[in-house]
N, C-alpha and C positions, 0 to 999 in steps of 0.2 A: 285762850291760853290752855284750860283744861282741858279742850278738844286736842290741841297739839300731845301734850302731856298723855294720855291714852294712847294717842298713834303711837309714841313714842314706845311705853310700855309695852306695847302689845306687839312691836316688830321685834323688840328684844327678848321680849320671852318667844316667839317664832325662832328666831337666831337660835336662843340660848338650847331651844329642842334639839336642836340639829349640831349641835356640838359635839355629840359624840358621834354621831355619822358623817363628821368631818374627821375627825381622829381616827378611825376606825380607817375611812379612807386614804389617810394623808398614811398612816403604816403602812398600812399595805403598799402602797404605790411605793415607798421610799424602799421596802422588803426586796419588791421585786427588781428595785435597779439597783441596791446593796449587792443581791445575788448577781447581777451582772446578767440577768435576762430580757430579751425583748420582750413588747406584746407581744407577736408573732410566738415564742418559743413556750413562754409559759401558758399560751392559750390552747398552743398542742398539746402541753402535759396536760392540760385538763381539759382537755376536749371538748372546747368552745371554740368560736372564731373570735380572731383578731378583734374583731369590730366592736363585738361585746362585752371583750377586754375593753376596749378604747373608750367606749361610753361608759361604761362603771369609772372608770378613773378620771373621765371627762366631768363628771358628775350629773351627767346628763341621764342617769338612770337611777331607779331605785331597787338597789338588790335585796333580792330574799335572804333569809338565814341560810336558808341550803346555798347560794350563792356562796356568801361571805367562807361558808365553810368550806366549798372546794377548793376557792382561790387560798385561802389559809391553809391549808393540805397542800397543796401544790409547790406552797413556798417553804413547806416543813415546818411551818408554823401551826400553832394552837390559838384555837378561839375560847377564849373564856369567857364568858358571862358572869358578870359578881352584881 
């Protein structure tokens, strides 16, 4: 039972790390189809490919700072850190 009771904690505090880079991502993605842009257009404004778009918001990748902050410029958005 103790052993369960540790898995348990310890998958949530993993989860609970990732919470704001779930946030972080769930923005942006809502940002860019608020604006009413495809991957495709906002990956020209910021001069990446599509794809790269698609796996950041897939979640299938882990973005740098400098990432988050072009895609955030692109959408006229500001990234703030508090």
């Amino acid at each position: 039972m103790a052993r369960t009771k540790r898995g348990f904690v310890a998958k949530k505090k993993a989860y609970d790390s990732l919470e704001v880079e779930f946030k972080i991502h769930d923005a942006l993605v809502k940002a860019r189809i608020e604006k009413k842009l495809t991957q495709k257009e906002l990956a020209m404004k910021l001069g990446i490919t599509q794809s790269n778009l698609a796996r950041f918001e897939s979640g299938r990748t882990n973005p740098t700072l400098s990432f988050l902050q072009k895609i955030t410029s692109g959408l006229g958005l500001k990234l703030t850190i508090i």
